[in-house]
N, C-alpha and C positions, 0 to 999 in steps of 0.2 A: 604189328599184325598178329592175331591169335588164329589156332588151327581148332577147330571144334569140328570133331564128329558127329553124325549122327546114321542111325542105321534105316533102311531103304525095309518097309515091311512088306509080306507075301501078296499085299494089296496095293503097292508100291508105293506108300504113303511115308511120308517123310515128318516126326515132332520136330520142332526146330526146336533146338537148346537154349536152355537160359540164357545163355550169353548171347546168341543169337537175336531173340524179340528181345533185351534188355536195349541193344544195341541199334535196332531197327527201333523202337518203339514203337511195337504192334503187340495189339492182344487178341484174343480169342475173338474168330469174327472179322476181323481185319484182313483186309487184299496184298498181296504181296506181287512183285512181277518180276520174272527170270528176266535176265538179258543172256540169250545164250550165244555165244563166238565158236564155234569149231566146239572143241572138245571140254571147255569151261564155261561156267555159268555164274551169274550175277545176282544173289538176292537181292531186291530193294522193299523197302516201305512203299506202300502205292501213294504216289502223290494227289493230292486234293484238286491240284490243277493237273494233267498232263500240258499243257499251253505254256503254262507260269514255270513248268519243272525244264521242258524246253529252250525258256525265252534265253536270246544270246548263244546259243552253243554254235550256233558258227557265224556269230559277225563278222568275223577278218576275212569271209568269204567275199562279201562283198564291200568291205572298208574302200571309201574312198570311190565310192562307184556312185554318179549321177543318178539316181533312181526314174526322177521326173524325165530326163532322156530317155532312158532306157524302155522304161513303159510308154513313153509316146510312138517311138519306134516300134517296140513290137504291137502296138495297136494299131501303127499303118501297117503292118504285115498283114494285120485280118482282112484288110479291103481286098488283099489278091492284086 
């Protein structure tokens, strides 16, 4: 992991450093999106899909779990 600076200007605009878009592969014009947690923040390259950049991040949520039950069930919930 590398530490790169950059300075915050009086317009609070932030140049992202060479190493930075070399590393994201973004050029001028390109979206970028913070992930921010508490007190730190996350650069990313904006993904083409958000859907595709999502897909799998929490299967072991539901690993192993009936789906076809499970939506049958909660569709008899809606009759009341």
């Amino acid at each position: 992991m590398e530490t790169v600076i950059a300075r915050i200007s009086s317009k609070n605009q932030i140049v992202l450093p060479k190493e930075v878009r070399e590393a994201l592969g973004v050029h001028g014009g390109d979206s970028v999106i913070f992930l921010v947690d508490g007190n730190k923040a996350i650069i990313r390259s904006r993904p083409d899909s958000f859907t595709e950049a999502i897909a799998g991040l929490y299967e072991e949520i539901g690993a192993g779990q009936d789906w076809q039950q499970w939506l049958e069930k909660e569709r008899a919930s809606w009759q009341g």
